[in-house]
ZATI-820196 format. One record per residue: residue in three letters; x, y negated, z of N, C-alpha, C in turn. Coordinates in nm, 3 decimals. Each point is the difference from the previous one (the first is absolute). Layout:
<nodes>
+------+---------+---------+---------+---------+---------+---------+---------+---------+---------+
| resn |   neast |  nnorth |     nup |  caeast | canorth |    caup |   ceast |  cnorth |     cup |
+------+---------+---------+---------+---------+---------+---------+---------+---------+---------+
|  ALA |       X |       Y |       Z |       X |       Y |       Z |       X |       Y |       Z |
...
+------+---------+---------+---------+---------+---------+---------+---------+---------+---------+
</nodes>
This chain:
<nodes>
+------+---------+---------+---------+---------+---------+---------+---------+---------+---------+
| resn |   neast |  nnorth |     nup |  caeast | canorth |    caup |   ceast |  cnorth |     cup |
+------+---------+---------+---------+---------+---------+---------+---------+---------+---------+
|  UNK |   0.082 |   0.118 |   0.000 |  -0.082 |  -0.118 |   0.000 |   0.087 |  -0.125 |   0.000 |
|  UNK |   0.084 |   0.029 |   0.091 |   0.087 |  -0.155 |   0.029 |   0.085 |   0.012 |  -0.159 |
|  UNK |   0.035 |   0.028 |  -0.147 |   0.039 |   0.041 |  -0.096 |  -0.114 |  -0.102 |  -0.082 |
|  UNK |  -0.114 |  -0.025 |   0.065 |  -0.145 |  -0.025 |  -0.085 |   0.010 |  -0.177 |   0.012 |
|  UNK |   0.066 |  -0.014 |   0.102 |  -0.083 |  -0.151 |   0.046 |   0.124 |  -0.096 |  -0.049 |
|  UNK |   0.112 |   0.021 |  -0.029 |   0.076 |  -0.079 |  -0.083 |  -0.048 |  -0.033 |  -0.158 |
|  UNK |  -0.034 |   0.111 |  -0.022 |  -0.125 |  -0.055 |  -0.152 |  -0.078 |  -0.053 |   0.012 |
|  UNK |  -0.148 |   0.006 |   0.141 |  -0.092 |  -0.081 |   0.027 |   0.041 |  -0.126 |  -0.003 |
|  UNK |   0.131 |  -0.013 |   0.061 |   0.033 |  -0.137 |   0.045 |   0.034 |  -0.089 |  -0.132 |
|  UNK |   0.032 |   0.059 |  -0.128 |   0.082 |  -0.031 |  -0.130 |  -0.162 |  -0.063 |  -0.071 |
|  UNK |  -0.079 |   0.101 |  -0.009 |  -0.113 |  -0.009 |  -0.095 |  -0.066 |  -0.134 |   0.074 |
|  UNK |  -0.035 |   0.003 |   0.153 |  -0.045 |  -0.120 |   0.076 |   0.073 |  -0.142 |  -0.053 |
|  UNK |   0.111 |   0.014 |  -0.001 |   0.091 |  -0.133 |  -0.013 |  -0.021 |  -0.040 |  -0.195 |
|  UNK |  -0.016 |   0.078 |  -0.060 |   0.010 |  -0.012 |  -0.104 |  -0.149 |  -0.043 |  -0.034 |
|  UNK |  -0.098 |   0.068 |   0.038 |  -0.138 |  -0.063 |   0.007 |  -0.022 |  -0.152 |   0.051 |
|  UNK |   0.079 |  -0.005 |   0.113 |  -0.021 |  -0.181 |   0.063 |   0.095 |  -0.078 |  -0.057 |
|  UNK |   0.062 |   0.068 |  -0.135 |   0.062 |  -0.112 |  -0.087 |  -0.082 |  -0.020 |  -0.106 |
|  UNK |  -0.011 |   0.129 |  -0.059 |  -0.117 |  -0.020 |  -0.103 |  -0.131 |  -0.083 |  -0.029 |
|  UNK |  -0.082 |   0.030 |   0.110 |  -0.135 |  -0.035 |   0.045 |   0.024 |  -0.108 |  -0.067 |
|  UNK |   0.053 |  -0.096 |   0.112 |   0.000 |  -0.165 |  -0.047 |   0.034 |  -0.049 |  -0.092 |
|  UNK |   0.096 |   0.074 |  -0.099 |   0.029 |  -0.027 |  -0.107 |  -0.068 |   0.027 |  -0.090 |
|  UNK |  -0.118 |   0.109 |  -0.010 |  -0.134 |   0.038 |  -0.086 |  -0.094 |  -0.089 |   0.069 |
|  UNK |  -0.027 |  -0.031 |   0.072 |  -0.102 |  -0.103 |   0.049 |   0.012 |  -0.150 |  -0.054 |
|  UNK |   0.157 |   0.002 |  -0.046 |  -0.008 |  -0.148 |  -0.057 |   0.009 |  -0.014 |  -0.142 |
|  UNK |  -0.017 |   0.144 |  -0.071 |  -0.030 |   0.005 |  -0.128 |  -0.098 |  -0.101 |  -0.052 |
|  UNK |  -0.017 |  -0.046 |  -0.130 |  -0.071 |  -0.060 |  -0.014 |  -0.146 |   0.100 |  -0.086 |
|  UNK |  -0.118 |  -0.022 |   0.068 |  -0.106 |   0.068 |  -0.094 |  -0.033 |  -0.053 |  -0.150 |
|  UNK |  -0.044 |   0.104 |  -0.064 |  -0.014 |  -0.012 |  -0.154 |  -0.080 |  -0.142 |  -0.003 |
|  UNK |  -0.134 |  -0.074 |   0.086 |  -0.028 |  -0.090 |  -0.013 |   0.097 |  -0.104 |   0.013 |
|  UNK |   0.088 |   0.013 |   0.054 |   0.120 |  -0.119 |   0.071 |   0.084 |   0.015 |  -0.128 |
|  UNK |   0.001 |   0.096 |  -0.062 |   0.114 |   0.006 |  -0.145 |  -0.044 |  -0.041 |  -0.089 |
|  UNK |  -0.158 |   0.004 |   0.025 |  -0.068 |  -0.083 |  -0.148 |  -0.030 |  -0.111 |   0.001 |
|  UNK |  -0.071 |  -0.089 |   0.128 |   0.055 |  -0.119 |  -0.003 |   0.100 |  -0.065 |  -0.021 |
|  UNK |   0.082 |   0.062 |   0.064 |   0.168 |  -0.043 |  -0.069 |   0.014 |   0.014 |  -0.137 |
|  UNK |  -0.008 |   0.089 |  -0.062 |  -0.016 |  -0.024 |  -0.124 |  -0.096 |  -0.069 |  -0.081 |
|  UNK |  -0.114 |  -0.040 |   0.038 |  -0.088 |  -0.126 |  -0.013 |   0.078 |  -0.124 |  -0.047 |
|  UNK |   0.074 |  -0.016 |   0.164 |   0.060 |  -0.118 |  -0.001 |   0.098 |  -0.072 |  -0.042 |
|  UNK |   0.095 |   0.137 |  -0.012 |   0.131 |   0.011 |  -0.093 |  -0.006 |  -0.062 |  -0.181 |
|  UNK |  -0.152 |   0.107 |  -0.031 |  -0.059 |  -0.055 |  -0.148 |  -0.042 |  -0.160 |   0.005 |
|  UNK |  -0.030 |  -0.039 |   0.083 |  -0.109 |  -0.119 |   0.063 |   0.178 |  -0.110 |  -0.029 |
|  UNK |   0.091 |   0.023 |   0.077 |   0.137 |  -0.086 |  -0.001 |   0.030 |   0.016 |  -0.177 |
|  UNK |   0.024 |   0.075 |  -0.072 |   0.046 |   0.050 |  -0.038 |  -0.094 |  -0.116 |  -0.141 |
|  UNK |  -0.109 |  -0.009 |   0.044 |  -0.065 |  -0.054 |  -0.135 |   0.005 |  -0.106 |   0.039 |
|  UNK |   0.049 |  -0.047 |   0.125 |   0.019 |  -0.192 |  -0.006 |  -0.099 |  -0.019 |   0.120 |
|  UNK |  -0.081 |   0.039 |   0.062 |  -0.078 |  -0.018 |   0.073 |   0.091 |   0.009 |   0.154 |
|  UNK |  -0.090 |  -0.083 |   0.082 |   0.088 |   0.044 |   0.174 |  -0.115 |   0.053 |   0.073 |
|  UNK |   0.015 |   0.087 |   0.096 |  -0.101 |   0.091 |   0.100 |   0.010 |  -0.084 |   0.126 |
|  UNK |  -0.094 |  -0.024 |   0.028 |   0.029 |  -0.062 |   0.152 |  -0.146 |   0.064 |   0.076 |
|  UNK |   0.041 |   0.013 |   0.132 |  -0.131 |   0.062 |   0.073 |  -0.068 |  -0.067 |   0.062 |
|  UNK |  -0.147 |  -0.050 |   0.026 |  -0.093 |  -0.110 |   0.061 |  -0.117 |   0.073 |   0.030 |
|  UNK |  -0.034 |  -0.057 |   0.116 |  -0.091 |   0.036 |   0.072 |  -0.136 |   0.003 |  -0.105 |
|  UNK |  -0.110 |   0.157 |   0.046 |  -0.114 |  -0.046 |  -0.149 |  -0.085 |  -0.082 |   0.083 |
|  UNK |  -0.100 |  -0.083 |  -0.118 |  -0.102 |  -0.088 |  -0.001 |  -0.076 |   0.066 |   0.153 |
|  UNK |  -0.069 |  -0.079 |   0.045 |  -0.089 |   0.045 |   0.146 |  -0.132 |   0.138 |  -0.056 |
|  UNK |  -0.038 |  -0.002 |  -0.097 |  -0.096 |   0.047 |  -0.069 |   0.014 |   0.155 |   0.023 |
|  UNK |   0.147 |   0.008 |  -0.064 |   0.081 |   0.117 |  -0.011 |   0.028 |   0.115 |   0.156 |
|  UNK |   0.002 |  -0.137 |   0.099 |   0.066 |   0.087 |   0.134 |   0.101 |  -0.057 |   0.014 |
|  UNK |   0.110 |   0.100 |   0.088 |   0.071 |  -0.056 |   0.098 |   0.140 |   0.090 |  -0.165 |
|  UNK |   0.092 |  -0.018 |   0.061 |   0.127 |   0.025 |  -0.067 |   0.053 |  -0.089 |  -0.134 |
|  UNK |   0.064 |   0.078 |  -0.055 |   0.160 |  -0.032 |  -0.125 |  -0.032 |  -0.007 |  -0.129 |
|  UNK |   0.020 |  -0.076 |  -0.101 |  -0.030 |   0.073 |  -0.119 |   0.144 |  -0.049 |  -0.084 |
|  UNK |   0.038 |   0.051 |  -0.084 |   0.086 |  -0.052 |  -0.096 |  -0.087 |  -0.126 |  -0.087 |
|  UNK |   0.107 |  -0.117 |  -0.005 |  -0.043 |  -0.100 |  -0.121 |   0.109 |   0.003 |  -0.114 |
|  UNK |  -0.028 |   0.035 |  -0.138 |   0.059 |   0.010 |  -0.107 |  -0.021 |  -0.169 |  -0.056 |
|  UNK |   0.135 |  -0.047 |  -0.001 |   0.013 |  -0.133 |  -0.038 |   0.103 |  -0.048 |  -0.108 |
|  UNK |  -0.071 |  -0.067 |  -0.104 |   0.042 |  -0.035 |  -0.133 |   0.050 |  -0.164 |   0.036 |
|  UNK |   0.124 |  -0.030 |  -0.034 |   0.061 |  -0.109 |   0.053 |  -0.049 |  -0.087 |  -0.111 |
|  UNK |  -0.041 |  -0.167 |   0.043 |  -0.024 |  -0.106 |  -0.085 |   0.163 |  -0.005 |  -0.112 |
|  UNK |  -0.014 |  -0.051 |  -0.127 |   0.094 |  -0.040 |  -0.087 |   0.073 |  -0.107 |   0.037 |
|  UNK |  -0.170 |  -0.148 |   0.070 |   0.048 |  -0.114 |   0.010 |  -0.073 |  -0.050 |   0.146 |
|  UNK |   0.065 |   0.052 |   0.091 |  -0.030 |  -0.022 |   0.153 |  -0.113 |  -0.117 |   0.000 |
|  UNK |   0.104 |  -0.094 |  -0.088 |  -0.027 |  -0.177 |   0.067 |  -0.118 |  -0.026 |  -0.018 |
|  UNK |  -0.059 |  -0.067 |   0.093 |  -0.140 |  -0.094 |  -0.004 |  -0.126 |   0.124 |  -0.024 |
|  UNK |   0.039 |   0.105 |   0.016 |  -0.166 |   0.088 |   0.013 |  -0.067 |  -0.026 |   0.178 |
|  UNK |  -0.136 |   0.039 |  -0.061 |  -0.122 |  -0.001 |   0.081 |   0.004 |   0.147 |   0.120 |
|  UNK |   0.097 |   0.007 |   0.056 |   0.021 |   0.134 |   0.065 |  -0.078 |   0.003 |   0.154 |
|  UNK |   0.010 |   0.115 |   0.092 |  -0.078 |  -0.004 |   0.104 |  -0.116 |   0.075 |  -0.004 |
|  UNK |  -0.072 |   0.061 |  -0.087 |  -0.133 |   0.040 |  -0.003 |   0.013 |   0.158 |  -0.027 |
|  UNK |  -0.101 |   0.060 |   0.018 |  -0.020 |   0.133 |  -0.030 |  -0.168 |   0.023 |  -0.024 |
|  UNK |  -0.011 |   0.134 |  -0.041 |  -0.139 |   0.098 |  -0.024 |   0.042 |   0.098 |   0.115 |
|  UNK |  -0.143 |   0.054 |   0.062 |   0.030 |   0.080 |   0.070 |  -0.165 |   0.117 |  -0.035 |
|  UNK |   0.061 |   0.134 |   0.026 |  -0.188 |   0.062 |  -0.029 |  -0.025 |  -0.052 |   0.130 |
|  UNK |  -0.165 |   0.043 |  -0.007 |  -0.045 |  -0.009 |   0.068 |  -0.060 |   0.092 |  -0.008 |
|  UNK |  -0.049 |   0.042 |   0.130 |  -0.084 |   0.135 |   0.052 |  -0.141 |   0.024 |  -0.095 |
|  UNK |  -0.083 |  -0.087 |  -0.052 |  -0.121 |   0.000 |  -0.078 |   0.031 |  -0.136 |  -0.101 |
|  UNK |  -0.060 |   0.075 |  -0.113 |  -0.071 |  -0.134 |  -0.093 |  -0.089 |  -0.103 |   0.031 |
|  UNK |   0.087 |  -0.106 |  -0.013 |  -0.128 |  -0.135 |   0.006 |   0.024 |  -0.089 |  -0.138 |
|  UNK |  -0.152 |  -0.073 |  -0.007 |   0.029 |  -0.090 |  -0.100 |   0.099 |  -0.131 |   0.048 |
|  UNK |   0.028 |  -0.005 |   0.119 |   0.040 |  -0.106 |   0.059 |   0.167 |   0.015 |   0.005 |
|  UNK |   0.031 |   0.106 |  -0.043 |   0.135 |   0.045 |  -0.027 |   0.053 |  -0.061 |  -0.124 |
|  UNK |   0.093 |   0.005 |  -0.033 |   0.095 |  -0.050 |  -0.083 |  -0.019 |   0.132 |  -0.144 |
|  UNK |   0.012 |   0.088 |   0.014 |  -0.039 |   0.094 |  -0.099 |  -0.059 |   0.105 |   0.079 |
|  UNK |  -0.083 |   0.060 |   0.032 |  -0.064 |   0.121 |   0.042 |   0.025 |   0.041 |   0.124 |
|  UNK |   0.104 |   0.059 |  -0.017 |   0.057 |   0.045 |   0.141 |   0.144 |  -0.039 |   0.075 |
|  UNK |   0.020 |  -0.164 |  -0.075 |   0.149 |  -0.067 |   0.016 |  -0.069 |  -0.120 |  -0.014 |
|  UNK |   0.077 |  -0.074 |   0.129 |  -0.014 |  -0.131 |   0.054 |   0.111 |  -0.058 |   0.082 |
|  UNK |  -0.012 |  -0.100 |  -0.011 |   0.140 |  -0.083 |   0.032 |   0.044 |   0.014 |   0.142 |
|  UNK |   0.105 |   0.023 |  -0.005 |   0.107 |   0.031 |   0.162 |  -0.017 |  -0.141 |   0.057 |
|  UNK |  -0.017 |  -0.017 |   0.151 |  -0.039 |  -0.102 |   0.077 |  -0.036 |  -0.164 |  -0.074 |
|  UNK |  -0.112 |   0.072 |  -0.115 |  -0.070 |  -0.135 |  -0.081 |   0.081 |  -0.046 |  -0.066 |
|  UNK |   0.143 |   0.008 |  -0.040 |   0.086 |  -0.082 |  -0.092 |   0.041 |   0.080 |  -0.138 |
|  UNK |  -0.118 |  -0.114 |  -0.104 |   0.003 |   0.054 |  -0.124 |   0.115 |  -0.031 |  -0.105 |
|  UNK |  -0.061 |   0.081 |  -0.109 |   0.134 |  -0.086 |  -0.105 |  -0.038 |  -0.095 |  -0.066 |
|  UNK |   0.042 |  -0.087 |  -0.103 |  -0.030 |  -0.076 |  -0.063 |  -0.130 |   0.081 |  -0.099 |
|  UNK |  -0.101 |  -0.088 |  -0.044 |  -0.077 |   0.058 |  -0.056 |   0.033 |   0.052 |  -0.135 |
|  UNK |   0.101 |  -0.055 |  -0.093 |   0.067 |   0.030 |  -0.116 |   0.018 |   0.149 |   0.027 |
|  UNK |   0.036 |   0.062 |   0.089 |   0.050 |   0.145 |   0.086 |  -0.112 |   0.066 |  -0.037 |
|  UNK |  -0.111 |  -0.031 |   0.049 |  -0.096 |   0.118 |  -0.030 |  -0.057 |   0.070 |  -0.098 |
|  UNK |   0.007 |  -0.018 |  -0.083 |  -0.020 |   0.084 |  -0.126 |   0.099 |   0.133 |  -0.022 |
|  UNK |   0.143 |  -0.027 |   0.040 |   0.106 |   0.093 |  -0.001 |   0.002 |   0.062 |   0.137 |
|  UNK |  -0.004 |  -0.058 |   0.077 |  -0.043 |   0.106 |   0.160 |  -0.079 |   0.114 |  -0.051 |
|  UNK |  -0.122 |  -0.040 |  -0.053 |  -0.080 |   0.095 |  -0.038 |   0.010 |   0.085 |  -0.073 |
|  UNK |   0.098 |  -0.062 |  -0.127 |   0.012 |   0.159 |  -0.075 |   0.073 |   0.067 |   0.089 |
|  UNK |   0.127 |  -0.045 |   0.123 |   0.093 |   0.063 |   0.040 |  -0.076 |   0.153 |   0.127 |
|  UNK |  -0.085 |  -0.089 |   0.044 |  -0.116 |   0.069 |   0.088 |  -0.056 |   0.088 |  -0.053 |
|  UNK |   0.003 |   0.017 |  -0.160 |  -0.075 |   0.123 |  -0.074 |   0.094 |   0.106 |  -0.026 |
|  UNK |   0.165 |  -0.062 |  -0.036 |   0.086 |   0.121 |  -0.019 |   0.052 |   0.077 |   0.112 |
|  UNK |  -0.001 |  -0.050 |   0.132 |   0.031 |   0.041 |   0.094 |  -0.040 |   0.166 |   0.058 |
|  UNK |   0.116 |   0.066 |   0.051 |  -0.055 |   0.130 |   0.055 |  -0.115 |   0.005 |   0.118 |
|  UNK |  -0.078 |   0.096 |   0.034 |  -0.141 |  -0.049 |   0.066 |   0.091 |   0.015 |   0.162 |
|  UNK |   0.096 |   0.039 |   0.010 |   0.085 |  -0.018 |   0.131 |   0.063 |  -0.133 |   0.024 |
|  UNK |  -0.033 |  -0.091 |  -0.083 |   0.079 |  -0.123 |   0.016 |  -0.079 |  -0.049 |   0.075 |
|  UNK |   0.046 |  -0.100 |   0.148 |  -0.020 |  -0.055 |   0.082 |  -0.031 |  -0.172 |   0.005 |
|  UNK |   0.080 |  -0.058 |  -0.058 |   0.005 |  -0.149 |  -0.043 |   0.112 |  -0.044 |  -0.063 |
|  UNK |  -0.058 |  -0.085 |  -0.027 |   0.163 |  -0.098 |  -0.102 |  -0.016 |  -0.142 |   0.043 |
|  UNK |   0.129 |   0.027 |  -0.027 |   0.100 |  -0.139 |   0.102 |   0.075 |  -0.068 |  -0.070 |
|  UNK |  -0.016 |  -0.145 |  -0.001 |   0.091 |  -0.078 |  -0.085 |   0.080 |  -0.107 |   0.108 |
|  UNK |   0.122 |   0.074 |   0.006 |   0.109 |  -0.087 |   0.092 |   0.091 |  -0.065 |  -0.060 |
|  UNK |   0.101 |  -0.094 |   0.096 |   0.091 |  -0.096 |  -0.085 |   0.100 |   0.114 |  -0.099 |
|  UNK |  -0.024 |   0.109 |   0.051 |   0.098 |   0.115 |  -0.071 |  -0.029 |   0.065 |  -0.101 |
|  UNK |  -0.159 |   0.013 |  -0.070 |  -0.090 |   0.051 |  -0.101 |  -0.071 |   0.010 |   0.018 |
|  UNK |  -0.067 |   0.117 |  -0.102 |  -0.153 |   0.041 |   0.048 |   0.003 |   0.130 |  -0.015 |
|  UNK |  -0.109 |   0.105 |   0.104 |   0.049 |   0.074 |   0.077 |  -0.136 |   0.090 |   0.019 |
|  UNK |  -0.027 |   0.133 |  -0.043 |  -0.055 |   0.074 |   0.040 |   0.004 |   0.088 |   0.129 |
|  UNK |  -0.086 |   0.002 |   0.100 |   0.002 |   0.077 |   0.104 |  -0.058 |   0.124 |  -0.065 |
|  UNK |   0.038 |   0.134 |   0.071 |  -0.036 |   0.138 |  -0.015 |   0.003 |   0.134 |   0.072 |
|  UNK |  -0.093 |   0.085 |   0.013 |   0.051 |   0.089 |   0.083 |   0.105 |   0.073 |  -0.022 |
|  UNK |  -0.020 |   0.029 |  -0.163 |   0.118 |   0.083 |  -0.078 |  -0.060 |   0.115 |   0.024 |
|  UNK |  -0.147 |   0.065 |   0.011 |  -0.018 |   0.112 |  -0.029 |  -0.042 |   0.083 |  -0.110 |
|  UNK |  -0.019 |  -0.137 |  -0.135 |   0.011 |   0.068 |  -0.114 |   0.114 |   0.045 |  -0.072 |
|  UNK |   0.069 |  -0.053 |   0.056 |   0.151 |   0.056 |  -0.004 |   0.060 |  -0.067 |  -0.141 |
|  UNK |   0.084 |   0.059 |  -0.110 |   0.074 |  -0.018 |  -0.125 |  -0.123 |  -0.114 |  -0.071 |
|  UNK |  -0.138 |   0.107 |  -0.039 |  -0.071 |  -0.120 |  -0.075 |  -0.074 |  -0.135 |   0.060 |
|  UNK |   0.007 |   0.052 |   0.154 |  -0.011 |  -0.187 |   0.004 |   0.089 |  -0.072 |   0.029 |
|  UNK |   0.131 |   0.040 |   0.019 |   0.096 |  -0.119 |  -0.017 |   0.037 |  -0.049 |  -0.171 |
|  UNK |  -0.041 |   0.112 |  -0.111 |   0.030 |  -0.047 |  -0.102 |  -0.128 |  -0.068 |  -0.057 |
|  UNK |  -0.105 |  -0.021 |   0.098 |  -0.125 |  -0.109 |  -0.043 |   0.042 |  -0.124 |   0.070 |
|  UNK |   0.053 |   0.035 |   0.133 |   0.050 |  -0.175 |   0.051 |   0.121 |  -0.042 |  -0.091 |
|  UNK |   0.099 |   0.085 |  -0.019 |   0.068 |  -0.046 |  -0.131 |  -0.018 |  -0.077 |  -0.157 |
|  UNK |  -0.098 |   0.082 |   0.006 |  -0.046 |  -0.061 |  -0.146 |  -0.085 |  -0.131 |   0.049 |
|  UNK |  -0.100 |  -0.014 |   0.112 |  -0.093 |  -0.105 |  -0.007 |   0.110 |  -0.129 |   0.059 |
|  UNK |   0.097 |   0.052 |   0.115 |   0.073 |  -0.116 |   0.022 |   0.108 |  -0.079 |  -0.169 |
|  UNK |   0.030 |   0.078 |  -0.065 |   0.065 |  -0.017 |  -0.073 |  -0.074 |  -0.070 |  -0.118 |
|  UNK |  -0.112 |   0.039 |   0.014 |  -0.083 |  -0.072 |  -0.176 |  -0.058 |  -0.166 |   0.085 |
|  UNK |  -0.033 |   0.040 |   0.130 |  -0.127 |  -0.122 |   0.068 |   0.112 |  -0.100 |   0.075 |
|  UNK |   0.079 |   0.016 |   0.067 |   0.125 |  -0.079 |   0.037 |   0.040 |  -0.114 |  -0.066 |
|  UNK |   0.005 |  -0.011 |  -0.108 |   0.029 |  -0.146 |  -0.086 |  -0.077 |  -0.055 |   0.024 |
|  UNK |  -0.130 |   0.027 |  -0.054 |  -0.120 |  -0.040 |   0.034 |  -0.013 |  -0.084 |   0.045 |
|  UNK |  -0.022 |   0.065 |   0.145 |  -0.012 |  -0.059 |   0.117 |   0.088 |  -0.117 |   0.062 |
|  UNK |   0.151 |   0.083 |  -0.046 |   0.062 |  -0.083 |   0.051 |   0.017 |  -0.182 |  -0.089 |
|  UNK |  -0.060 |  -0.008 |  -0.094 |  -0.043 |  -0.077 |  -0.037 |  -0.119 |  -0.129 |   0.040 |
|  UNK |  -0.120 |   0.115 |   0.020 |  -0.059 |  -0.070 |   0.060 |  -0.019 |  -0.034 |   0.102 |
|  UNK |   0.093 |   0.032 |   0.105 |   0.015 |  -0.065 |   0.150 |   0.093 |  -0.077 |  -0.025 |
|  UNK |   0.048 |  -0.051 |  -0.128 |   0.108 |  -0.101 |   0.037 |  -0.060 |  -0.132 |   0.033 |
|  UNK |   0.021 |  -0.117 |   0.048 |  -0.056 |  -0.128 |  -0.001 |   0.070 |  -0.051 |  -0.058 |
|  UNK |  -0.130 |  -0.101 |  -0.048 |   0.074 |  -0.054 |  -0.098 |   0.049 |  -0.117 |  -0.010 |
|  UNK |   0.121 |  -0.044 |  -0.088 |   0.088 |  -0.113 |   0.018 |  -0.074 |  -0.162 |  -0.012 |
|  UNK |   0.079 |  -0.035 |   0.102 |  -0.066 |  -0.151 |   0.037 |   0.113 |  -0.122 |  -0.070 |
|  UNK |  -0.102 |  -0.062 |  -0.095 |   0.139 |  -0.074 |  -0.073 |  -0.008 |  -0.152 |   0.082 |
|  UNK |   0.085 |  -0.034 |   0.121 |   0.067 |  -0.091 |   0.037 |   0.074 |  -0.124 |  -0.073 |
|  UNK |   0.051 |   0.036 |  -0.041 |   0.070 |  -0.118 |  -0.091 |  -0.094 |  -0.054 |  -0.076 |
|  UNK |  -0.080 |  -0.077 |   0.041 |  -0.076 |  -0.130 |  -0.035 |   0.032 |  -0.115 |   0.028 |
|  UNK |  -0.002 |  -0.126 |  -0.058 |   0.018 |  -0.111 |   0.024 |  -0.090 |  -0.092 |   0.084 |
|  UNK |   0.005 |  -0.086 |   0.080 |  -0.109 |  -0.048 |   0.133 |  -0.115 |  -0.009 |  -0.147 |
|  UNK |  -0.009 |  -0.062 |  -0.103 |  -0.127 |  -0.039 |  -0.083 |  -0.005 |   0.110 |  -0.078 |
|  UNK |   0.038 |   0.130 |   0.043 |  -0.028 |   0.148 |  -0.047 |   0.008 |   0.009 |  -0.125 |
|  UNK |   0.105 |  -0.010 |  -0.053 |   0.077 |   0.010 |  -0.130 |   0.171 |   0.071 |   0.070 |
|  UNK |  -0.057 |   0.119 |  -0.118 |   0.159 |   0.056 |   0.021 |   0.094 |  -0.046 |  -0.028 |
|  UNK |   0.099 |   0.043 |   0.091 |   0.171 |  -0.086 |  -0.021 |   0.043 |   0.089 |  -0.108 |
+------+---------+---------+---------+---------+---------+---------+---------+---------+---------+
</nodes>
């Protein structure tokens, strides 16, 4: 017996190395997000994680964000968020504006197509000083990041157009004749 327990003792020690080191494997969901996100960098976009809309609940979602061309002078700050039910009083159906701050009205026509290409897991979109930005659960996995791809990529000019404000020509003369 005493011949037995120097192996017990080998297989034990080798198990309480192991364990923790299979426990911090990453799961196939954790490899495919990563690879989500990897594709997501990879096409120009940045991942950043934000709390979802109140509608949604409590936790995380990834925001897939398409950077402005021309930062300067846009209308930024605002978002869509779902909302739990359809109202007419909503902004489109089941998306309405994050704490009341809209976009320029020029915006809405292209919000809307963008609201139609979107995967039905998308959460809200966000237009920060950094781009504009789909929230998502990411549980459609490959084809809805290549629908936020395509809709950020076609609707993005767009937009980013029409949140620009527009230029104020100053150089007037006191009897408002240009210099």
């Amino acid at each position: 017996m005493a011949s037995w327990l120097p192996l017990v003792v080998i297989v034990l020690a080798v198990a309480l190395v192991i364990g923790p080191v299979m426990w911090l494997k990453p799961s196939s969901r954790d490899r495919r997000l990563a690879s989500l996100r990897q594709n997501a960098t990879s096409a120009g976009l940045k991942v950043q994680m934000q709390a979802l809309p109140a509608a949604e609940g409590t936790g995380t979602a990834a925001v897939y964000i398409a950077g402005w061309r021309n930062p300067r002078k846009l209308h930024t700050g605002w978002g869509l968020e779902l909302q739990r039910m359809s109202h007419e009083m909503h902004f489109a159906g089941v998306w309405d504006w994050r704490n009341g701050r809209h976009a320029p009205p020029a915006a809405e026509s292209a919000l809307r197509d963008l609201l139609e290409k979107l995967p039905a897991d998308a959460t809200a979109v966000l237009c920060s000083d950094g781009g504009l930005g789909v929230q998502w659960k990411e549980t459609s996995g490959e084809p809805g990041f290549k629908a936020i791809q395509h809709a950020l990529s076609e609707l993005r000019p767009i937009i980013e157009e029409a949140i620009r404000e527009p230029q104020r020509n100053d150089s007037r003369s006191e009897d408002g004749e240009k210099k």
